[in-house]
N, C-alpha and C positions, 0 to 999 in steps of 0.2 A: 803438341796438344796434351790437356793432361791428364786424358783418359789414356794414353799413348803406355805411361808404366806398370798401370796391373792388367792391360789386354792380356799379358803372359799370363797372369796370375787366372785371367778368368776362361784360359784355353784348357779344356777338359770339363770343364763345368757347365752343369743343367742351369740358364740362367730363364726363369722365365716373366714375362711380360705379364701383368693380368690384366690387360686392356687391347680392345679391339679396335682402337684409334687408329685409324690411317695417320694421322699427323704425329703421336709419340712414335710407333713402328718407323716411319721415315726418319726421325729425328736419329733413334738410337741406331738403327741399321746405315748411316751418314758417317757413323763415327768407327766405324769400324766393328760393332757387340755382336754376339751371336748370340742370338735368345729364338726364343719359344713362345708362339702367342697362345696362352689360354685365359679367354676370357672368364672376370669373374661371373659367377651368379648373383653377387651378393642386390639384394632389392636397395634401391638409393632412396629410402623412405626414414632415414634419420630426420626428427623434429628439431629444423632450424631454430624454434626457440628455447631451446637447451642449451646454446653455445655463446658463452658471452663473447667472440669474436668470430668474424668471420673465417679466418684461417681455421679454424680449432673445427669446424663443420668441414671442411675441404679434406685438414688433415685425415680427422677421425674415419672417413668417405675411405681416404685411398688405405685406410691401414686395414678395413673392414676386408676392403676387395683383397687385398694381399696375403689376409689370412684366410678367407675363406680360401682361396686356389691354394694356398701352401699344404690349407687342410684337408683339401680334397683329393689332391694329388696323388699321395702314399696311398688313400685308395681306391678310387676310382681308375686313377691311371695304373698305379703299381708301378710309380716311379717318386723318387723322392727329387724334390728340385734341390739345386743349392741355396740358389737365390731368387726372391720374387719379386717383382715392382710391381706395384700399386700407385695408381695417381689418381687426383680428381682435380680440374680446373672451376672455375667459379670468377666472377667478376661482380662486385661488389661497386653500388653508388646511392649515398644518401641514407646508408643503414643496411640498403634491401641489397641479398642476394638474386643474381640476377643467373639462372642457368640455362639450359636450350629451350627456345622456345616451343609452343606446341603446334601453333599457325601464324599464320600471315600476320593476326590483326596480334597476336603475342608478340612478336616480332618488332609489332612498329611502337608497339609501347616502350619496349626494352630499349630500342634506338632512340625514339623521342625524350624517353630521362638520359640518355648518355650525352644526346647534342650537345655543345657548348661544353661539357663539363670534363675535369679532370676525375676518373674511376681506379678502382683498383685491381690489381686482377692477381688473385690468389692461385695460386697451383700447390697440395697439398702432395708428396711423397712420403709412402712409406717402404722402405728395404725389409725382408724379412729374410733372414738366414738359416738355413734347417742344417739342422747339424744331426746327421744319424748315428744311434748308439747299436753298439754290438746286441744287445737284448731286443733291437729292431723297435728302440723309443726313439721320437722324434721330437728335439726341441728347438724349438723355435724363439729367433730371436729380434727384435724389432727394431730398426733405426726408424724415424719419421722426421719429418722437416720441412719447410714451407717455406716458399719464394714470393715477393710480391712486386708484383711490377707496377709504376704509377703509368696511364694513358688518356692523353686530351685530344676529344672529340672536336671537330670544326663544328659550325654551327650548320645543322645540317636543312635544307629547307626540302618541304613535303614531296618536291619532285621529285630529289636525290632519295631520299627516303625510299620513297615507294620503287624507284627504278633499282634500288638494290633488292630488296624484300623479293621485287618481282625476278630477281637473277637463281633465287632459290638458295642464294650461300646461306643466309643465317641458319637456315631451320635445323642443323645438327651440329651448332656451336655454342662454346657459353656467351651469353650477353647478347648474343646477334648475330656476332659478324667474326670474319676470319679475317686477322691481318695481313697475313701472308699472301693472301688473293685482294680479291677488289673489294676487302673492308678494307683494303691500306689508305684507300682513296678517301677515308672518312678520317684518319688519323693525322692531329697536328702535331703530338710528341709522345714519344717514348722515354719513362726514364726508370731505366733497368734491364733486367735479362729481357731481349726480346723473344726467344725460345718460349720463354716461360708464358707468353698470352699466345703463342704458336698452342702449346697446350702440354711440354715439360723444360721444367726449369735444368737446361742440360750441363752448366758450369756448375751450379750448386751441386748436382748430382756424381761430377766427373771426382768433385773435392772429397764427397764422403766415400766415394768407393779406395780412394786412394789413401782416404784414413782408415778403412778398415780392413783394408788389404796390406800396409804398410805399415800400421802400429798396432793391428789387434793381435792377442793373445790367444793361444789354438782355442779350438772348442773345448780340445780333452783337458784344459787346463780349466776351464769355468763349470760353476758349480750347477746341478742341477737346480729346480725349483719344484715343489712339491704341489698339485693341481688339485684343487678341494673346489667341490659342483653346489653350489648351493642352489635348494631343488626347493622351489612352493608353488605347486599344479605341476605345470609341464616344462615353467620355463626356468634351465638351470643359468648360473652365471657364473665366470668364473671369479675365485680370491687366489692371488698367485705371493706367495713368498720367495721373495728372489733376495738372488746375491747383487753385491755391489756389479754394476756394467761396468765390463769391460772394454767395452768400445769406445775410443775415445772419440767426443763429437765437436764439431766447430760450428757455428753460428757465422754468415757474412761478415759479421762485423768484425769477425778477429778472435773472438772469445775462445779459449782451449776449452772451458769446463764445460762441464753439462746445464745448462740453465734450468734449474729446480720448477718443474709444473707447478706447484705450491704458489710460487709469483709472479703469477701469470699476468697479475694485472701491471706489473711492471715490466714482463720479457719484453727482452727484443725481438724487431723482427728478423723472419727467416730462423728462428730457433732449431737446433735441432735435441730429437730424446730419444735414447737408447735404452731398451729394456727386456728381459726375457719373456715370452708371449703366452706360450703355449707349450705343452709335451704329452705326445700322447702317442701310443702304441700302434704301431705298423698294421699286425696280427690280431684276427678280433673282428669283431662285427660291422658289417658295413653299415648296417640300419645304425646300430647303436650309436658310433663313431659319426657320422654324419650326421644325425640327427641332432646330436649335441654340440655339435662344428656349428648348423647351422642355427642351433638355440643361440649359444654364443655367440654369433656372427650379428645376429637379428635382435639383441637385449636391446640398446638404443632404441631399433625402430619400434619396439613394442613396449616402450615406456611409458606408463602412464599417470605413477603416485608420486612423480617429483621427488624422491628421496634419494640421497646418495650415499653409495659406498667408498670407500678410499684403497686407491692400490699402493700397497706399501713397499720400500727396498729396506736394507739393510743402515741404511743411515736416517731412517724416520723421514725421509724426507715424501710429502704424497703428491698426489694425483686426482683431480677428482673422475671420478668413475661412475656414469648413469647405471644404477641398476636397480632392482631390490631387495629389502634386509632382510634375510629368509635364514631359517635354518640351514647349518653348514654339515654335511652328510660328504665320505667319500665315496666315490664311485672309480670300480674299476670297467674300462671299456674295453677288456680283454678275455676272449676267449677261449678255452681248450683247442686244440682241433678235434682231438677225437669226440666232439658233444655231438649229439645228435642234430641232422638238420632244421633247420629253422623251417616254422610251417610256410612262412611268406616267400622261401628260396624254394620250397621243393613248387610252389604253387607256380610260381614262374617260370621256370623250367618245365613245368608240364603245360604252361600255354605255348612258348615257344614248341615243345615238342609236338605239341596238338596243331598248330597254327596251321600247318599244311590243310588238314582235314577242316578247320574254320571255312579257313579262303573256299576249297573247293565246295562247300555245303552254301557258302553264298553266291558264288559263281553258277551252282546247280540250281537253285530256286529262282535264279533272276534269270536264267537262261529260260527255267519253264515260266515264266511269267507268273511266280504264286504270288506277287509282290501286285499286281496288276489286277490279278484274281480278285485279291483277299478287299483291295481299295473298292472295285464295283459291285462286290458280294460279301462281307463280310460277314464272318457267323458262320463259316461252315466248318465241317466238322475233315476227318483225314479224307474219308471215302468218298466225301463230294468233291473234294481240291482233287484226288487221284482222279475221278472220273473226269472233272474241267481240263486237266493239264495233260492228262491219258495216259498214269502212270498206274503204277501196283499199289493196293491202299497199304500192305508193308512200308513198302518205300515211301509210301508216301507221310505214311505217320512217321516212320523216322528221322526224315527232312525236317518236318515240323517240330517235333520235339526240340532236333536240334535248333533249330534257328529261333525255338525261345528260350534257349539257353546259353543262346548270342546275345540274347536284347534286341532282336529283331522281330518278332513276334511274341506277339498278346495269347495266353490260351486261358481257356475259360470252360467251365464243363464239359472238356473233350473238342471245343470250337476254338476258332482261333480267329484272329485278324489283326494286323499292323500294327507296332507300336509306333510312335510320332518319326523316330528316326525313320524307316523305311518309308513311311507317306513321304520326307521328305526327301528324301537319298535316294530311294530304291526305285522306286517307282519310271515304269519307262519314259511318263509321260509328265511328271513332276519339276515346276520348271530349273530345278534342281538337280534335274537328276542325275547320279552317274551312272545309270544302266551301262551306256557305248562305253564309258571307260572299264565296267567291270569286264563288260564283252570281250573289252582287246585285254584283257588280262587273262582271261581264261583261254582264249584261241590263239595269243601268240606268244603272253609272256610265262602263262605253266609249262608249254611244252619248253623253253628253253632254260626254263630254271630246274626243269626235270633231270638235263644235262649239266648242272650245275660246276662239277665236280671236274670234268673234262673242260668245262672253260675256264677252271681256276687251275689247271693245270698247266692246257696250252696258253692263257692270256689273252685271248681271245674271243669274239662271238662264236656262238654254234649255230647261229640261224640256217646258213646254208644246208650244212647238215639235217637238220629237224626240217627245215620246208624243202628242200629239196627231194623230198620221197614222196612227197604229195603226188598226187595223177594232174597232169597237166592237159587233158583231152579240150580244154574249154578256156585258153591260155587268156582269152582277151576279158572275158565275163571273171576267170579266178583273180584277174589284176586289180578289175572296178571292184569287184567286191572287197579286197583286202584293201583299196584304196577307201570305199566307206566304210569299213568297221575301223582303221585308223582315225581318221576324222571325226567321226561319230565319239571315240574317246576322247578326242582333240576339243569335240566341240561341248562335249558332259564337261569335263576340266576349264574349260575356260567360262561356263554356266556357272559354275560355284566357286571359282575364282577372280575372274574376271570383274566384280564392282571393286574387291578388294584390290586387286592394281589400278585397277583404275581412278580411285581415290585416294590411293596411297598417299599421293603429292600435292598440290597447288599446278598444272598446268594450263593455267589460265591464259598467260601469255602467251599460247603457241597456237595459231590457226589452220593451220594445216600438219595432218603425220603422216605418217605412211609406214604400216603395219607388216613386216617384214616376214615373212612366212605367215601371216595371219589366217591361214586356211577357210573356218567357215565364216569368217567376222564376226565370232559373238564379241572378242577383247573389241575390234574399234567399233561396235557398236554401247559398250560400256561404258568406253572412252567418252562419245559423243552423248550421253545420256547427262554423265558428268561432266561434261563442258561444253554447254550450251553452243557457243562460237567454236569448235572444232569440226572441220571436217577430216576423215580420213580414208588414206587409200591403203588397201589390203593387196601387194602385190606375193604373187603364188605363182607355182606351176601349173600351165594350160592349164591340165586335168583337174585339178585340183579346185581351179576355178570354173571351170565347167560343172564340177561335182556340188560345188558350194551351194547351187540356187536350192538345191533340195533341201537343203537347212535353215535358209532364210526368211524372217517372220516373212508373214500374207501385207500385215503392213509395211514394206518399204521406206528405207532409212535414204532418202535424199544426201544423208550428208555421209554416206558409206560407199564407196565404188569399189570396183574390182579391177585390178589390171596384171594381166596373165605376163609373165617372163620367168626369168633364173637370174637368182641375184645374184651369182657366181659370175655369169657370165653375159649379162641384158644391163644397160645405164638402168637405173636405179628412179624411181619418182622423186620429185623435186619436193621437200618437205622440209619446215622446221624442227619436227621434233620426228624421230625414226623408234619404232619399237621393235625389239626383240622377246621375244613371252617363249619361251624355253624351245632355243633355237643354240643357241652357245653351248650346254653340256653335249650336245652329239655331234660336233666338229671337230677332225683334228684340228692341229695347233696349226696345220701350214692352212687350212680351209677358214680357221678363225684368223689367221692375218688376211686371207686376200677378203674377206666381207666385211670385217673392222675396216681395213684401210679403205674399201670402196663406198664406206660411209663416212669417214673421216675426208675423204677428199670431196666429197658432194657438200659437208658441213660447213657454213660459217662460223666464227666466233659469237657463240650465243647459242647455237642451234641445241635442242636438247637430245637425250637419248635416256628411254625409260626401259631397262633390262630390267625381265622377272623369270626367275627360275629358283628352285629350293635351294639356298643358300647353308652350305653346310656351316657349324660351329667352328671355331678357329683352331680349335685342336684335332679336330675330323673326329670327333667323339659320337655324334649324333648332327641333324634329325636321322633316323632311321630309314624313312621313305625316302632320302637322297642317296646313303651308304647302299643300302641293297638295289634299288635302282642302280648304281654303277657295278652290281653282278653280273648284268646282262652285258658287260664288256662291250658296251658301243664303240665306236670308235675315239669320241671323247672323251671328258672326264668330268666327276661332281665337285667346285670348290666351292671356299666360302665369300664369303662378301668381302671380303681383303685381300683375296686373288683375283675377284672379279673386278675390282678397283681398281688394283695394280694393272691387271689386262688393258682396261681400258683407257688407264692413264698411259700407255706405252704406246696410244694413238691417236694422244692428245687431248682425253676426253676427260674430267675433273668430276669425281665423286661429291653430287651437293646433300643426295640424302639417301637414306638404305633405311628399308622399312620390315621388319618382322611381321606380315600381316595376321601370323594366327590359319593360317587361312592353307590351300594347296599349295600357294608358291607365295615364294616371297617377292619384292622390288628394290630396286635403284635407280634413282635421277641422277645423269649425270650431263653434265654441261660441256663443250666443245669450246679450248682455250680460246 
């Protein structure tokens, strides 16, 4: 194979990935690569009508992504990669760029212009190379290159049509469809890399690492470049004076030399260009440094006077470069150590440091219901909230103070009442609210994070510990009770999350689910709100479904049932689509195979499965309410949406879409081989 000669060369090295594609990760991890996935940030808001071809939009995409992660790297992580892939796929018919669709009816447009016809399908790569210098500069250096694959569509007729759309593959593909799955069924030819409409072009890619591993020239032998910000308002751009590239490049067709940007209108395709990118200092501001990572990263997208600049080499030969003509100023993004703190670092540090005493001042006012208070009496003053709630008007002015210095409270000539967030959040009775979730935060998850230190020590929960000194005189009333304040959080979280899964997707097709640990059924009562023709069933622990009716609207959902078992160890309700809404982060791995496998054995081919739970980043960087959530050392663990894919593909099951909803938890549909 002939990626096969510089695997040696790339064993020791940080290679990382800036894409969170299940389809490139599979490709390159097939071939033997060891990489690192961290997704880029960069926004994919470049204006397609800047690009007099469509490759040149695909390319420009992944070289964006590659530098943004290369640049962020050294500081955010505090690790320097060696190498970074950036890609962007794109398919192209009749002029128009065709990329993922947004819905169903997006969907069937993209397919109805493909029928019959033969399209193209671009896949842009860019390589970026950091090369670290002793003085702790970073520079950076760029290969790019672009594959194009030709594909003819059968002629596809409206049944076909809509019986794919309705399978749910298109919706996080370019152009529509996946070949590799049951878009193949829509394909009469292929001519070229078929990788490359999988979503990376992996032979054109195996040929550049072997020219640059095999004929390039160290780094300490190439020359720096000199990085001048050209600054008018806020947004700077970079002009880069470079040396001749060193890296020799090849083009499919055979070509040794570098095909000059300049003739463009005559390159061939699949070109590749090599050039030095970026250098900028390890040591130094983090605002500063990223700020202008991400100015530069964003010029394209924020383009608006049409004028261009020219990136020059050593041989006059140019490039054309979106930017604009601004006065050229240098900028150093390096700082002392010994300078004084920065106001915006000490300010963060002091909310973290505060953050304990936040939490418990809003755990305190929602325990006394002044959030409840303030909604049916608003206007009062300390000493009237102390008398309503029966506290010391001390105390009680200093609650108040603080919590509007949260943004949780309004004050006004010594009077106070609600600001909009708390009507809507706080409130017990708000249909929003998450009172029960703050509840089971302050009575089960302070006291264990109070032992913080001992479970990161031993690796384990301290729950036993911590409830285990409780008085047990009332064993059966202490178990209902902790049994409703769990739920009660269960059922606040799934009130303000719940439309968001629920509409995540197109579940249309599915008539029956069955809601898998669904406790009170707010999630399949969401479900069923948004899809008219679904019924579902909520199966639970007895108790728990006993417990349930107390939660359940006065109006009655005919199309919601309840049926009491363990899914562990009870057959399972008969269902198309099975949901899991954050049941998977608190299983071990041998308790997530046997509920996997006893839902993959009840599944047909077709059947779905909609997983939601907070999906961490691909480098475990963040979100933060995932990371700290797995403090409490449950017995599972928090991943991200590409562990959770992988998981599921390991039991058959095919990732169709993964949604970031903004929202408590996020989602995944996935399909059953």
């Amino acid at each position: 194979m002939v990626l096969n000669p510089v695997i040696s060369k790339l064993a020791g090295k940080l290679v990382v990935l800036a894409s969170a594609s299940p389809r490139r990760l599979e490709i390159l991890r097939n071939v033997g690569l060891r990489f690192e996935v961290v997704p880029s940030w960069f926004k994919e808001t470049l204006d397609k009508s800047l690009f007099k071809a469509p490759y040149e939009y695909a390319v420009e995409t992944a070289k964006q992504k590659a530098l943004e992660v290369a640049r962020r790297m050294p500081i955010k992580h505090l690790k320097t990669p060696d190498i970074v892939i950036g890609a962007d796929t794109i398919v192209t018919v009749d002029g128009l760029i065709l990329e993922k669709p947004v819905d169903k009816h997006d969907a069937y447009r993209m397919l109805s212009s493909l029928s019959g016809k033969e399209h193209s399908v671009y896949t842009g790569v860019a390589i970026v190379l950091c090369h670290e210098k002793e003085n702790e500069e970073v520079d950076y250096q760029l290969i790019q290159f672009y594959e194009e694959t030709k594909v003819k569509f059968a002629d596809l007729s409206e049944d076909m049509l809509w019986e794919y759309i309705n399978s749910g593959e298109p919706m996080d593909k370019a152009g529509g469809y996946g070949i590799q799955a049951l878009g193949g069924m829509l394909v009469e030819y292929v001519h070229g890399d078929f990788l490359n409409v999988v979503g990376f072009p992996l032979n054109h890619f195996c040929k550049q690492l072997s020219l640059i591993y095999n004929h390039c020239t160290s780094s300490s032998d190439q020359k720096s470049e000199s990085v001048h910000l050209s600054v008018n308002g806020t947004h700077p751009t970079p002009v880069l004076s470079q040396p001749t590239p060193s890296v020799p490049a090849q083009s499919s067709h055979g070509s040794s030399s570098i095909p000059k940007p300049s003739s463009s209108s005559s390159s061939q395709t699949h070109h590749t260009h090599c050039s030095l990118a970026h250098k900028v200092k390890r040591k130094g501001s983090d605002s500063e440094v990223s700020q202008s990572s991400w100015m530069l990263v964003n010029s394209l997208s924020k383009h608006t006077d049409g004028r261009e600049a020219k990136l020059c080499n050593s041989e006059n030969t140019t490039s054309p470069l979106i930017t604009r003509s601004e006065q050229l100023i240098e900028r150093d993004v390096t700082e002392h150590e010994d300078s004084e703190p920065r106001k915006e670092d000490l300010e963060r540090i002091s909310e973290l440091i505060d953050g304990f005493k936040a939490s418990k001042a809003l755990f305190t006012a929602s325990r006394l219901r002044v959030f409840d208070l303030l909604h049916r009496m608003p206007g009062l003053d300390a000493a009237q909230v102390g008398q309503e709630v029966k506290a010391s008007v001390k105390g009680t002015e200093c609650l108040l103070e603080a919590c509007v210095s949260l943004g949780l409270l309004k004050s006004k000539d010594r009077t106070y009442e609600n600001t909009d967030l708390a009507t809507s959040l706080l409130r017990s009775d708000s249909c929003f609210s998450l009172h029960g979730h703050i509840q089971h935060c302050d009575d089960t998850l302070w006291p264990l994070f109070s032992h913080l230190e001992s479970a990161v020590e031993e690796g384990h929960s301290q729950r036993e510990k911590v409830f285990s000194r409780k008085p047990k005189e009332d064993t059966f009333h202490n178990s209902q009770e902790a049994k409703l304040r769990f739920m009660n959080a269960m059922h606040s979280v799934a009130k303000v999350a719940g439309k968001s899964v629920a509409t995540a997707f197109d579940l249309s097709r599915y008539k029956t689910a069955c809601d898998l640990g669904g406790c009170t059924g707010t999630m399949a009562c969401e479900l069923t709100k948004a899809h008219p023709e679904m019924s579902v069933t909520v199966f639970d622990l007895p108790a728990v479904v006993e417990l349930s009716e107390r939660f359940r609207p006065l109006q009655s959902n005919n199309r919601v049932s309840f049926v009491a078992g363990d899914f562990f160890q009870d057959e399972l309700p008969k269902a198309d689509l099975y949901i899991l809404a954050r049941i998977l982060h608190d299983l071990t791995d041998e308790k997530l195979h046997i509920l996997l496998s006893k839902i993959a054995d009840v599944c047909k081919p077709g059947c779905g499965l909609l997983l939601s739970e907070i999906f961490l980043d691909e480098d475990r960087s963040g979100p933060s309410r995932g990371l700290l959530q797995a403090l409490s050392m449950s017995e599972g663990k928090q991943r991200s949406a590409t562990e959770y894919s992988l998981l599921l593909k390991s039991h058959g099951f095919n990732t169709a879409q993964i949604r970031h909803t903004d929202n408590l938890l996020d989602a995944m549909f996935c399909i059953k081989a």
